[in-house]
BALUMLUM-322004 format. One line per 8 residues: number of its first residue (from 1); their letters; for each residue x, y, z of N, C-alpha, C, CB. Coordinates in steps of 0.001 Angstrom, whole numbers. Glycine has a CB too. Layout:
NUM) A) X:Y:Z:X:Y:Z:X:Y:Z:X:Y:Z | ...
This chain:
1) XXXXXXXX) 105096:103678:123482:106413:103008:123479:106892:102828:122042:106341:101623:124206 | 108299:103342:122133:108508:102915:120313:109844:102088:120715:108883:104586:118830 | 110112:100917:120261:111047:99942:120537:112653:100418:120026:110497:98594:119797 | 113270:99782:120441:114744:100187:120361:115462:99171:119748:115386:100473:121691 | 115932:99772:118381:115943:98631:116775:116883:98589:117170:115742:98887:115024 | 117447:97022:117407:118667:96212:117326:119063:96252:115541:118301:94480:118029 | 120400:96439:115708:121364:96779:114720:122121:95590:114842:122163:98120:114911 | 121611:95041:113352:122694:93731:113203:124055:93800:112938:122365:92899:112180
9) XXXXXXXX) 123845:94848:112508:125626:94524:111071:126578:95055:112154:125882:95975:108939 | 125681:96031:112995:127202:96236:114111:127548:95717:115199:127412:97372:114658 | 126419:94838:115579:126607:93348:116394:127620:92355:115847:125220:92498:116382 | 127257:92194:114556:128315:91187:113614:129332:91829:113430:127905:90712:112185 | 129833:93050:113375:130997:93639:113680:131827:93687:114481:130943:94343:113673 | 130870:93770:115351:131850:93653:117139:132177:91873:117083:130370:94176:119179 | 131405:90993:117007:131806:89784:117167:133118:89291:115629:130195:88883:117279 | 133292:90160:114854:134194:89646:113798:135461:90079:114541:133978:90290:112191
17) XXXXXXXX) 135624:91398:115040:136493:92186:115869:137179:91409:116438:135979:93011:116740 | 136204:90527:117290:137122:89892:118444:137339:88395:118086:136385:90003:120014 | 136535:87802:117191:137028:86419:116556:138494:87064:115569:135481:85543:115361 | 138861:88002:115034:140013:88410:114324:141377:88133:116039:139636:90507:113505 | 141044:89148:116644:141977:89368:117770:142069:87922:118314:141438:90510:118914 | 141053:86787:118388:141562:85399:118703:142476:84736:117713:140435:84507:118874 | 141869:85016:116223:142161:84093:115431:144663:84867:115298:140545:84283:113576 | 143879:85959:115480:145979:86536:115473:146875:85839:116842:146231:88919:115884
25) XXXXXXXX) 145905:85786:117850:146464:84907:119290:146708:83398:118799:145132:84860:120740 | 145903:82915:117835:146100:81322:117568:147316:81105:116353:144461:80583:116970 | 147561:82343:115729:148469:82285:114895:149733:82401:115382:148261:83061:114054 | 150028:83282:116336:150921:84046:116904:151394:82773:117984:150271:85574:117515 | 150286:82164:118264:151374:81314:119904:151151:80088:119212:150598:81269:122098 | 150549:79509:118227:150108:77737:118032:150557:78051:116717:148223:76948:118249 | 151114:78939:115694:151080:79195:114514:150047:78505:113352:152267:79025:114305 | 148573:78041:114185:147707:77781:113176:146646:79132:112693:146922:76524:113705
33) XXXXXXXX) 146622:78901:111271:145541:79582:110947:144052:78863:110301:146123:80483:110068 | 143451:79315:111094:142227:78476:111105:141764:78772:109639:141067:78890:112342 | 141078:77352:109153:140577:77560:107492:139361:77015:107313:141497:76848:106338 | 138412:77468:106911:137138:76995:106008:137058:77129:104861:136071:77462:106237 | 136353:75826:104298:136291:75068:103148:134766:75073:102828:136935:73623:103343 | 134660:75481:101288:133120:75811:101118:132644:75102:99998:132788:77340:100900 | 132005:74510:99594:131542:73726:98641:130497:74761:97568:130778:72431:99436 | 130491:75035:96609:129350:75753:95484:128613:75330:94736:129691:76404:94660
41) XXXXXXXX) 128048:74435:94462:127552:73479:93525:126464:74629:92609:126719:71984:94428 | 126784:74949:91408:125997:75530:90336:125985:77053:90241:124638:75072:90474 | 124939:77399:89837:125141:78960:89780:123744:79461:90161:125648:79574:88212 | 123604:79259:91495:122280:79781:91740:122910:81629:92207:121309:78628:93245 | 122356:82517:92053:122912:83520:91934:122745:83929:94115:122015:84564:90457 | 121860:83591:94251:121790:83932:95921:123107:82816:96604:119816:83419:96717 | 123172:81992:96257:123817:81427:97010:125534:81998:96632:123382:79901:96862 | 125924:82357:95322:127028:83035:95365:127232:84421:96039:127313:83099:94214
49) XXXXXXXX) 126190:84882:96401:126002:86407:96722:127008:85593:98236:123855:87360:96891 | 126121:85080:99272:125893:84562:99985:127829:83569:100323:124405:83955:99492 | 128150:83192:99568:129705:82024:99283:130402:83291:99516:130160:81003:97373 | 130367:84903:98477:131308:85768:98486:131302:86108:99740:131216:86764:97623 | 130279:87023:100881:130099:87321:101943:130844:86499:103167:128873:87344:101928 | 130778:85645:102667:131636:84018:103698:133175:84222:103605:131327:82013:102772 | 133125:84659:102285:134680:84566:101835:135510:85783:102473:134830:84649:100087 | 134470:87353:102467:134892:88815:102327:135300:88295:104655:132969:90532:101465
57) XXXXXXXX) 134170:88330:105029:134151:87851:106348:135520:86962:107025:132906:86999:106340 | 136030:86361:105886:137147:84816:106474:138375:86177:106497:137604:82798:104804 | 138559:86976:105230:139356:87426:104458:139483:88994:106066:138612:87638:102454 | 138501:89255:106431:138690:90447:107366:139520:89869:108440:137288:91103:107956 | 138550:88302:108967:138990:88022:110410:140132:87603:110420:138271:87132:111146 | 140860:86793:109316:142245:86179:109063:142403:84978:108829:143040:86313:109958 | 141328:84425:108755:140797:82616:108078:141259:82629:107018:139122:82092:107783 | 141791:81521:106557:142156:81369:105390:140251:80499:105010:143952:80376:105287
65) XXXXXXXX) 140484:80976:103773:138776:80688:103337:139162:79616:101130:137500:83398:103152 | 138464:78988:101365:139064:78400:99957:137787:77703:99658:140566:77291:99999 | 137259:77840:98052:136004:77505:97308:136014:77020:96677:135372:78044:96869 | 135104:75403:96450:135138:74484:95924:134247:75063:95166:135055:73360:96500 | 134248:75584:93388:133028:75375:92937:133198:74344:91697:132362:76740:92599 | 131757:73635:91543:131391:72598:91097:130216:72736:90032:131139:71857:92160 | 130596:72340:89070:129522:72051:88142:128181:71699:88430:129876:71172:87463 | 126889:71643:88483:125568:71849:89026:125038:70094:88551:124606:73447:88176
73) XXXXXXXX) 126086:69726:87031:125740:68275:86976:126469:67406:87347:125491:67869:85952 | 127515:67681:88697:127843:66980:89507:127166:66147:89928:128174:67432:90175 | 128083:64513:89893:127468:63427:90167:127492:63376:91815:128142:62243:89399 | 126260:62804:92794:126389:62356:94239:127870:62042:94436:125448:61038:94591 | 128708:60979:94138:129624:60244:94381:130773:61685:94557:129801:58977:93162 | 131047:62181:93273:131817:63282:92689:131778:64130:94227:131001:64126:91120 | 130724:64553:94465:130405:65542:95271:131205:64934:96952:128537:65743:95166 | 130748:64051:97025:130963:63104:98499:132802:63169:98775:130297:60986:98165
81) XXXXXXXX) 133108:63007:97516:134705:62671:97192:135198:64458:97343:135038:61749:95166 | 134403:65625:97165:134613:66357:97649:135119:66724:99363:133830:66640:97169 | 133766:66359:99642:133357:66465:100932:134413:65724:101546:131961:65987:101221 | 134890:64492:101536:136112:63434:101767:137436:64228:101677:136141:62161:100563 | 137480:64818:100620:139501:65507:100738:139555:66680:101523:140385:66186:99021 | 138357:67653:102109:138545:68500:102582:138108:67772:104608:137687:69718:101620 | 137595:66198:104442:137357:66023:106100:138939:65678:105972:136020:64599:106900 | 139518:65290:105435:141087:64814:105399:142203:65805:105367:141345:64003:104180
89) XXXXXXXX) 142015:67000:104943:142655:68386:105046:143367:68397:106488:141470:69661:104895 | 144199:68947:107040:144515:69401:108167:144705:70457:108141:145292:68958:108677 | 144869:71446:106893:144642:73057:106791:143352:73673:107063:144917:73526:105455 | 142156:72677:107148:140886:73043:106914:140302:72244:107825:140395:72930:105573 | 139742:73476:108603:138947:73045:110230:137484:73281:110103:139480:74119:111701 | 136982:73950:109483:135375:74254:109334:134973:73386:107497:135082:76582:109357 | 133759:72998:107628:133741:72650:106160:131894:72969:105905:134405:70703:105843 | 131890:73759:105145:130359:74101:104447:129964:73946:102961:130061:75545:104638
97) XXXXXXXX) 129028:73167:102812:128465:73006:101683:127117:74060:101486:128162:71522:101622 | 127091:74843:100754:126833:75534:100428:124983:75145:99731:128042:75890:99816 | 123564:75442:100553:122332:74717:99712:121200:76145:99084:121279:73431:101077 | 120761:75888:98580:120262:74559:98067:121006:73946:97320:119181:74576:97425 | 121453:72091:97113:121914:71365:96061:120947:71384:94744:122130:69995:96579 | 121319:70975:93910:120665:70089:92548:119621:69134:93164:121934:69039:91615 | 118411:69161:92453:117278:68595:92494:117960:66616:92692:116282:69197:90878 | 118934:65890:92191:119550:64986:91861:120365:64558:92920:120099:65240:90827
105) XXXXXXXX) 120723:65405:93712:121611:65004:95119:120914:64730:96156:122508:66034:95663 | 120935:64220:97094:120568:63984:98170:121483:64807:99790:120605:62486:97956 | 120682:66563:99445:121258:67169:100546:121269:66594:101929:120721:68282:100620 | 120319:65419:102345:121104:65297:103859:121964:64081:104080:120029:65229:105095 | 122533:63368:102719:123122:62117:102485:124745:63558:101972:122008:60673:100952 | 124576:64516:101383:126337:64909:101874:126429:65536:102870:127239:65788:100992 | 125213:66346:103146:125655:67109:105241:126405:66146:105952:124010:67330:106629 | 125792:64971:106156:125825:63509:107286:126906:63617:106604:124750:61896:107374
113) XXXXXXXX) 127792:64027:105602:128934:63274:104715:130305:64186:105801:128846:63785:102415 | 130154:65749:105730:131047:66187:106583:131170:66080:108237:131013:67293:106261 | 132278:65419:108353:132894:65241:109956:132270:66212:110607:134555:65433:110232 | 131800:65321:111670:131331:66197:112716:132063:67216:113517:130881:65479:113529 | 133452:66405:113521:134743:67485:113990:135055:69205:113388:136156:66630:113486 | 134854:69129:111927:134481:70451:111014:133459:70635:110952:134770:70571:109782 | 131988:70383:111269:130430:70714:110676:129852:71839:111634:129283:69223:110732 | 130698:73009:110747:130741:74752:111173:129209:74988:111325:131499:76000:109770
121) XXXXXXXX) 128429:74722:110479:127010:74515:110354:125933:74338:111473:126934:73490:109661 | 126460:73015:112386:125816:72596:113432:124626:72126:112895:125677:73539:114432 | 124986:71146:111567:123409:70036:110579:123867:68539:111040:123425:70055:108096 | 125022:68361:111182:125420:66697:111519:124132:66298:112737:127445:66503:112395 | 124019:65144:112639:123078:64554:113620:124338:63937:114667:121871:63257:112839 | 125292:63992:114709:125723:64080:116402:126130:65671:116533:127311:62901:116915 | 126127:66580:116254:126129:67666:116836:124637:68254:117314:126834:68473:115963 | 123549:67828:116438:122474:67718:116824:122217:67269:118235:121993:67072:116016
129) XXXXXXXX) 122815:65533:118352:122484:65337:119439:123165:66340:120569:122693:64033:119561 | 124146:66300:120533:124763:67012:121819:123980:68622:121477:126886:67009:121830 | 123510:69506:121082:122736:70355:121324:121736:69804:122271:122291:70849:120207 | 120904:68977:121349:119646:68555:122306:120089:68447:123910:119025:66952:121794 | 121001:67554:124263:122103:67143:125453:122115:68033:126573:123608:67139:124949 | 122880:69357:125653:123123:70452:126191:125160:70335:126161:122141:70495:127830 | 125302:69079:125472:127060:69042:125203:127114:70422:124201:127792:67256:124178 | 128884:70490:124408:129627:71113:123947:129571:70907:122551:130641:70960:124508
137) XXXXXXXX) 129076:72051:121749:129242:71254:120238:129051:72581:119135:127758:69809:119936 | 129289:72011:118136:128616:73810:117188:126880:74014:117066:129188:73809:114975 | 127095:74772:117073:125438:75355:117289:125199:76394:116365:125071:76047:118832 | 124187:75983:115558:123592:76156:114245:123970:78114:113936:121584:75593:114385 | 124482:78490:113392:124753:80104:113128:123484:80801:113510:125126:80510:111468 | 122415:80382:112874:121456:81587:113041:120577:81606:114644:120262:81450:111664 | 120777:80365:114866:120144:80226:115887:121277:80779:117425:119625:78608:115748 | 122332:80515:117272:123127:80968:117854:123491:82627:117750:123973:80155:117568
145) XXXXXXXX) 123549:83062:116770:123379:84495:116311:122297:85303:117203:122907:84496:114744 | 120937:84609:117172:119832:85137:117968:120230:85140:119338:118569:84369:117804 | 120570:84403:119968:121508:84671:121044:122210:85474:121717:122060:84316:120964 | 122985:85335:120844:124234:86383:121124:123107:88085:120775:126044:85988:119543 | 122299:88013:120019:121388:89401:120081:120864:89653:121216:120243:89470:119212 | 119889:88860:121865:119404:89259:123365:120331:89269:124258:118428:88416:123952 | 121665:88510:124627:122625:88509:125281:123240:89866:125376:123355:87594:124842 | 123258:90293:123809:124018:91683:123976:122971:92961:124244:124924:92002:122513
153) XXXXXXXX) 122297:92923:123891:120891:94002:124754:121405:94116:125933:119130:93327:125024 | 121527:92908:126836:121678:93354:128463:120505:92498:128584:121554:95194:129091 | 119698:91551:128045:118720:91376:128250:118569:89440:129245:118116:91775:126741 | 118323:89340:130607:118928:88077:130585:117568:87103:130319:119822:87774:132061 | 118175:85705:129657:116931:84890:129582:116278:84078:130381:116993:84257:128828 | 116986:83840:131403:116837:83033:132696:115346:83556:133265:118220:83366:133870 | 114181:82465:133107:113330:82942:133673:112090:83468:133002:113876:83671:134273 | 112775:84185:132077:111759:84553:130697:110722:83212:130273:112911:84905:129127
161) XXXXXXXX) 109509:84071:129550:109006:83148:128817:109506:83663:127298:107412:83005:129103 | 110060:82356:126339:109804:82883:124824:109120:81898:123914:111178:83246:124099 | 108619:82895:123473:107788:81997:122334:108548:82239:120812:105947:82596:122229 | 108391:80524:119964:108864:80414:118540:108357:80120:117438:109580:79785:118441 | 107417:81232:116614:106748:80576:115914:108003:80207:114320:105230:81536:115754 | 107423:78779:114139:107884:78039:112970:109019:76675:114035:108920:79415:111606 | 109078:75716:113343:109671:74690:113753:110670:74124:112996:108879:73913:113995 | 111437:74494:112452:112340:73880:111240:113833:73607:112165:112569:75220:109660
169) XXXXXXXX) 114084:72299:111123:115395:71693:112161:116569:72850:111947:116130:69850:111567 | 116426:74301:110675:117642:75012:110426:117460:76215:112302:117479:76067:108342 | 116091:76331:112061:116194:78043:113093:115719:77333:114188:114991:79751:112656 | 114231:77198:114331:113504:76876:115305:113061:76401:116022:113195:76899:115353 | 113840:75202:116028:114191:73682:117044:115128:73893:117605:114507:72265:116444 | 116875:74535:117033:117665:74619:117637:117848:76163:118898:118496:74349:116596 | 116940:76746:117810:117100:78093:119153:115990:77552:120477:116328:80141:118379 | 114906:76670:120348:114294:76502:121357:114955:75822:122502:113302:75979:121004
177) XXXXXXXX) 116244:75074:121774:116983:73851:122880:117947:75087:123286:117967:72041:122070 | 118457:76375:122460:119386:77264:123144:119028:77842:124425:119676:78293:122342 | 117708:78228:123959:116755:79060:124954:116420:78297:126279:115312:79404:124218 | 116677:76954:125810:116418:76113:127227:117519:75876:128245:115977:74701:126906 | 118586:76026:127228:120056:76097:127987:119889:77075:129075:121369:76615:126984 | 119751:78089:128444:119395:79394:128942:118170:79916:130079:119141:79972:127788 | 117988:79084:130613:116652:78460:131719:115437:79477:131046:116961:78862:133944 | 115286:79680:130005:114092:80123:129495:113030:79015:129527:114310:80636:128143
185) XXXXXXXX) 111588:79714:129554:110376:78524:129676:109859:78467:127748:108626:79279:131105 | 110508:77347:127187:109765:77821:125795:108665:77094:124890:110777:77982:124876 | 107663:77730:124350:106692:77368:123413:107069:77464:121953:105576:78142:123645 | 107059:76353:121196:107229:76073:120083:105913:76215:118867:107747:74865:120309 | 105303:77426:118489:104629:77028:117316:104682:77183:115965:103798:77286:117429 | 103358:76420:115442:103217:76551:113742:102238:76534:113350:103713:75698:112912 | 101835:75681:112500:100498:76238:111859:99301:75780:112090:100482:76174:110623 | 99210:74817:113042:98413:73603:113619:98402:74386:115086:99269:71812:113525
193) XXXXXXXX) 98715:75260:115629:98682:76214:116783:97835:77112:116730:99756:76841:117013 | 96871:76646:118270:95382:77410:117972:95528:78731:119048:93749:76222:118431 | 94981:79592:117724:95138:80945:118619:96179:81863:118804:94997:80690:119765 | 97213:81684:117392:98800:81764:117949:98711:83051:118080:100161:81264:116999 | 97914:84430:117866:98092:85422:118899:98248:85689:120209:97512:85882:118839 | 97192:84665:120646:97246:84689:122164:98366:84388:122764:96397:83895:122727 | 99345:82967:121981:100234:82303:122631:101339:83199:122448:100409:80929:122208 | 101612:83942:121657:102508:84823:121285:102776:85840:122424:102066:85426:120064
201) XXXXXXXX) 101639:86521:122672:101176:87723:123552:101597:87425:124897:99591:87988:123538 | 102364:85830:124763:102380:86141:126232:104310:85998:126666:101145:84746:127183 | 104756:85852:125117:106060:85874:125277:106893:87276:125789:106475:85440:124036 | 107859:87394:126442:109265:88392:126559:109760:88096:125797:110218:88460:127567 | 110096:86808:125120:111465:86481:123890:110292:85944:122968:113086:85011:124342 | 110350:86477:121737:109271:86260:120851:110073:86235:119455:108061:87443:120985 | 110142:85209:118971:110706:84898:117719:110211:84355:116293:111432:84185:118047 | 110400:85110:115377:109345:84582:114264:110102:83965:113055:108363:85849:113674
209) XXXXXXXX) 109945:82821:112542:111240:82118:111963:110210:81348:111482:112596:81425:112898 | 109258:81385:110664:107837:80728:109572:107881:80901:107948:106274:81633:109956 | 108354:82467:107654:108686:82691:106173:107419:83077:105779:109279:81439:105304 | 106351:83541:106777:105140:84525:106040:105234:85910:106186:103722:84272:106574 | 105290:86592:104828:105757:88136:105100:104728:88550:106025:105813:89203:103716 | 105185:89124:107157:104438:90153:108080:103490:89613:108891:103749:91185:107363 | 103801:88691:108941:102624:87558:109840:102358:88373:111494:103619:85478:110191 | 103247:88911:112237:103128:89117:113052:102688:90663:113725:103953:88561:113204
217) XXXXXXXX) 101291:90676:113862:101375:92006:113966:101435:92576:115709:100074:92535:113100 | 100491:94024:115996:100480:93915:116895:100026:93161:118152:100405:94491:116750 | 99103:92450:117406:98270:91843:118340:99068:90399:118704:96708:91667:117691 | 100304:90434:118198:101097:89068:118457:102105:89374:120171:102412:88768:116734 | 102139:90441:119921:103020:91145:120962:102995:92030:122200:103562:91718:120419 | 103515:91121:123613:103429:91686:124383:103964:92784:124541:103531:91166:124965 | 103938:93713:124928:104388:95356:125320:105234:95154:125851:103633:96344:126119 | 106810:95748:125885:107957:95704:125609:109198:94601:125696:108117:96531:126111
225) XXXXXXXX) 108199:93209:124244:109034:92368:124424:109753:92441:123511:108680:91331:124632 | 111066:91714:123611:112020:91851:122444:112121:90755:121569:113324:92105:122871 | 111614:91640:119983:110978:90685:119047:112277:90270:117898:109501:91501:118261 | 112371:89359:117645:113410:88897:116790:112666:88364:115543:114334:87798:117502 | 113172:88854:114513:112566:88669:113530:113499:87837:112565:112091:89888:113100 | 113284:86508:111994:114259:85993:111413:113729:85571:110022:114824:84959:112233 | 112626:85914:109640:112289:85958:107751:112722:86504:107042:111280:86303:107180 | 112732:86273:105801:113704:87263:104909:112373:86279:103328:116400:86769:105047
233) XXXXXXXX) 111628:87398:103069:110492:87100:102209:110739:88680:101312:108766:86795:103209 | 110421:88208:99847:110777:89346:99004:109762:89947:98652:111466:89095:97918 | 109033:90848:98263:107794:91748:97952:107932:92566:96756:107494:92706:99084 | 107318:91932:95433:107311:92683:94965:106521:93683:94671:107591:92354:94517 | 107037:94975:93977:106395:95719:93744:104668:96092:93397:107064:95835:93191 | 103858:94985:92709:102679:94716:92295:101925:94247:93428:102709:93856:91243 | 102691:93132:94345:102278:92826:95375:101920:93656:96805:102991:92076:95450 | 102606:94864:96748:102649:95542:98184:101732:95997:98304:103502:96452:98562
241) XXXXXXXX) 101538:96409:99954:100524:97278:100285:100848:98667:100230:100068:96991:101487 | 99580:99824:99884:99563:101293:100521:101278:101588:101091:98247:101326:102045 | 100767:100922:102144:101604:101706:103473:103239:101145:103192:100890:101050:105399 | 103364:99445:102859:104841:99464:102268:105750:100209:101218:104944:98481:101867 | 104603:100065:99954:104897:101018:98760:105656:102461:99426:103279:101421:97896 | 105190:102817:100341:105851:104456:100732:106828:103874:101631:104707:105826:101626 | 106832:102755:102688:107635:102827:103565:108997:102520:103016:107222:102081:104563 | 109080:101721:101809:110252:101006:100638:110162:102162:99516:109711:99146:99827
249) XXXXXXXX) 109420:102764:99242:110066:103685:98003:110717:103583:97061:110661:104378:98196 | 111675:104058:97976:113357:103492:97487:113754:102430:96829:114183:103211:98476 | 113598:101688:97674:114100:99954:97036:112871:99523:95782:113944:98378:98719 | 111598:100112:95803:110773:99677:94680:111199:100281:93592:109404:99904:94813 | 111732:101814:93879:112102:102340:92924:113253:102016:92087:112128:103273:93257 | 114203:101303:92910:115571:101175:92545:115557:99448:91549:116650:101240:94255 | 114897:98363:92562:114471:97445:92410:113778:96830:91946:114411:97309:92792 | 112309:97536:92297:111361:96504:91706:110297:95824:93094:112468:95153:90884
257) XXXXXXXX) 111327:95524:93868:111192:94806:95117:111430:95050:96755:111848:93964:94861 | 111603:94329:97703:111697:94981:99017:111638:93493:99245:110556:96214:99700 | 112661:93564:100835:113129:92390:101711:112268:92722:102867:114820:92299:102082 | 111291:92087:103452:110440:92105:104549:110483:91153:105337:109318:92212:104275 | 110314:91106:106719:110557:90048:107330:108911:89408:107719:111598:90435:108573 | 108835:88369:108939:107863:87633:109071:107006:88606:110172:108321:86130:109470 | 107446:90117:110507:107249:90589:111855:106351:92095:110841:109084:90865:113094 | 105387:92545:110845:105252:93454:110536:106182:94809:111108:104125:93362:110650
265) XXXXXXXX) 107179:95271:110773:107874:96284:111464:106993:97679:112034:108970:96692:110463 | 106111:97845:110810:105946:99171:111359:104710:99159:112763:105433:100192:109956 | 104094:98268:112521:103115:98332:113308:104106:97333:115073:101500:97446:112267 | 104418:96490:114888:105070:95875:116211:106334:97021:116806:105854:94158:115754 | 106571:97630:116253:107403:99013:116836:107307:99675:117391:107707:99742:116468 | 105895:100028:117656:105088:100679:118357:104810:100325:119763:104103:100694:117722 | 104995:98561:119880:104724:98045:121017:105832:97131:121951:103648:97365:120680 | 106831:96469:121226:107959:96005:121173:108826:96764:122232:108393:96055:119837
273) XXXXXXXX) 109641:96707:123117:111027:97152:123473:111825:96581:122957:111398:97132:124623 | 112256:95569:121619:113609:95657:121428:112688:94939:120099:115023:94944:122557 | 113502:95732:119370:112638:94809:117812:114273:94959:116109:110210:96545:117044 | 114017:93673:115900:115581:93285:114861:114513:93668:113599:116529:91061:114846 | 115429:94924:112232:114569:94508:111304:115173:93732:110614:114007:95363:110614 | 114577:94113:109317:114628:92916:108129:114976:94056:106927:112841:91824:107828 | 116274:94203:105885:117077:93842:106520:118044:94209:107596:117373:93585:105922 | 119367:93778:107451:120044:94414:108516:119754:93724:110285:119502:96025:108328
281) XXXXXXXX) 119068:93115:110220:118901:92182:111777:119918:90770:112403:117315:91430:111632 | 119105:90031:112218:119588:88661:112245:120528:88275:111442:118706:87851:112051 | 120229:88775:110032:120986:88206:109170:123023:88153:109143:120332:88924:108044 | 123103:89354:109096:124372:89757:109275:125093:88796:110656:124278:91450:109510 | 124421:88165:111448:125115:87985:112509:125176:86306:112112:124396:88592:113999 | 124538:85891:111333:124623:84117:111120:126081:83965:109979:122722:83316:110117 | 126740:85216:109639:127925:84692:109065:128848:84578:110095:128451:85476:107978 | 128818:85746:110918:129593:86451:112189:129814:85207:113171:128589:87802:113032
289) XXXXXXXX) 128778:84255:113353:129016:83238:114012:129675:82079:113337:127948:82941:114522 | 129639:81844:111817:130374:80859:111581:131022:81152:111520:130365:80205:110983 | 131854:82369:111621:133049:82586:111737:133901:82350:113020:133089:83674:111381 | 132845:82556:114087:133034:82134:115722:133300:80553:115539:131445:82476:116857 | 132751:79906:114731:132366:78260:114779:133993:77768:113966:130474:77728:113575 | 134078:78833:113043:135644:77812:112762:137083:78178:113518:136145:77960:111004 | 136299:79748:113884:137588:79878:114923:137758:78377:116433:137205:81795:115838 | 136680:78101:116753:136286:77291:117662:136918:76231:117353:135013:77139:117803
297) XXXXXXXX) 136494:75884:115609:137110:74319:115699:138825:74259:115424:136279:73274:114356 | 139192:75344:115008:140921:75329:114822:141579:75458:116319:141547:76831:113770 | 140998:76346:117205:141022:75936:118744:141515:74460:118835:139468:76061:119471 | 140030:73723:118565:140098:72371:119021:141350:71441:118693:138955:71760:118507 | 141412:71494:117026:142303:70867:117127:143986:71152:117477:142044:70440:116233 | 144105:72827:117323:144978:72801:118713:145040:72830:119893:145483:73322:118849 | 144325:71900:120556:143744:71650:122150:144206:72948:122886:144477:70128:123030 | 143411:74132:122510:143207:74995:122856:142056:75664:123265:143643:75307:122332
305) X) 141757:75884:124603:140845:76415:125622:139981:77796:125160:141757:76728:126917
C-alpha cells in the first residue's frame, strides 16, 4: 500500500476560492467588507514571513487586512491600548496578535484582551468554552483546518477511532473536542503515555501535533489510516540522517536545512491510506481558515446566515 498524499496548498485554495465568492456576496448585498486587524510586535523574522502570508491571503479573498507593527519594547499597557482601538473598530471584524510576544508581556493577559466577538484565533477562554460545549463559536485555524482535510478526502468521522498524540491548548485539545463533535471515539496522548505505539496502531484518524521530528514511524500506524501530520521541526544539515540527506538534497543544498514533520514520511507511506506532508500539508490550510473565521465574523455582525 503506498498512501495517497493529501495536498495542502490546493485544499487551501479551494477554501480561499469560495470564502472570496462569499466575501463579494457580503459586499455586493450588505456592502460590508470584512477586515482583519493584525498586531506585529518586533522583528522576529518567522513571524513576519508568517503576518505577510495573512496579508497576501486577505488581499486575494477581498478582506481588507491592516498591520499594526510595534516596536518589540512596547510597554504591556501600550500594547492592550492597541488591542482596545481595533475591539472598538467597526471596520475590523477579526483581530490577531501575532506570537511569540517579548519575553516582558504577558501573552495570555493581551489574547484574554481581544473581544471574543473578533478572536479569529479561537484563544479567548469563552470561545474556548463554547468549543468544549459544542456552541457556535471560532474554532482554532489549525485544528479546524485538520478537519476540513479528512472531510474533504470523502473520509467520514462518525464512528472512527482517532488518536492525538501531543496535548497543547493551540492543536491538540481543540481538535480532540472537534473530533468529538464529529462522533469520533478519541484518545489523547503525550509523553506520560505507556506504549504510545500500541495506542496509536489502533487509530483510523491518527494525528501527530508533539514537535518531535519523525517520532512516528511505522510501527505507530494502522494500515490504511489517514495520518495527519501537524509538526513543522527544522533539520539541519549536520544533524540528518543517511536516508534524509538524499531524500532533501535539494533544500540542504540550497539551505543548509529541511522542514520535517513529527510523522516519519518515508517510512509511514508505505502503510498509511491518506498521509499530509510536511511541507505543504496542514500548514497552508490554518491561514485558509482564518480567513473562513473573519469572513464568519463580518457575517455576524451583519446578522447574516
Amino acid at each position: 500500500m503506498t498512501a495517497k498524499i493529501i495536498d495542502g496548498k490546493s485544499l487551501a485554495a479551494q477554501i480561499r476560492e469560495e470564502v472570496k465568492s462569499e466575501v463579494e456576496k457580503l459586499k455586493s448585498e450588505k456592502g460590508i467588507v470584512p477586515g482583519l486587524g493584525v498586531i506585529l510586535v518586533g522583528e522576529n523574522p518567522a513571524s513576519k514571513v508568517y503576518v505577510r502570508n495573512k496579508a497576501r491571503a486577505c488581499e486575494h479573498v477581498g478582506i481588507y487586512s491592516e498591520t499594526i507593527k510595534l516596536h518589540e519594547d512596547i510597554s504591556e499597557e501600550e500594547l492592550l491600548n492597541n488591542v482596545d482601538k481595533l475591539n472598538n473598530r467597526e471596520d475590523i471584524h477579526g483581530i490577531l496578535v501575532q506570537l511569540p510576544l517579548p519575553e516582558h508581556i504577558n501573552s495570555e493577559k493581551i489574547l484574554f484582551a481581544i473581544s471574543p466577538d473578533k478572536d479569529v484565533d479561537g484563544f479567548h477562554p469563552i470561545n474556548v468554552g463554547k468549543l468544549t460545549t459544542g456552541e457556535e463559536t471560532f474554532y482554532p485555524c489549525t485544528p479546524s483546518g485538520i478537519i476540513e482535510i479528512i472531510k474533504r478526502q470523502g473520509i467520514e468521522i462518525k464512528g472512527k477511532e482517532a488518536v492525538i498524540i501531543g496535548r497543547s491548548n493551540i492543536v491538540g485539545k481543540p481538535v480532540a473536542f472537534l473530533l468529538l463533535h464529529n462522533h469520533a471515539t478519541v484518545t489523547i496522548c503525550h509523553s506520560r503515555t505507556v506504549d504510545l505505539p500500541k495506542v496509536a496502531k489502533r487509530a483510523d484518524i491518527l494525528i501527530a501535533a508533539v514537535g518531535k521530528p519523525l517520532l512516528v514511524t511505522d510501527e505507530y500506524v494502522k494500515p490504511g489510516a489517514i495520518v495527519i501530520d501537524v509538526g513543522i521541526n527544522r533539520i539541519k544539515k549536520e544533524d540528518a540522517s543517511e536516508e534524509l540527506l538524499n531524500w532533501r538534497k535539494d533544500a540542504f543544498e540550497k539551505r543548509g536545512s529541511t522542514l520535517v514533520g513529527d510523522v516519519d514520511f518515508l517510512k509511514v507511506k508505505e502503510i498509511a491510506g491518506y498521509l499530509t506532508p510536511v511541507p505543504g500539508g496542514v500548514g497552508p490550510l490554518t491561514v485558509a481558515m482564518l480567513m473562513k473565521n473573519t469572513l464568519l465574523s463580518a457575517k455576524r455582525f451583519a446578522q447574516v446566515k
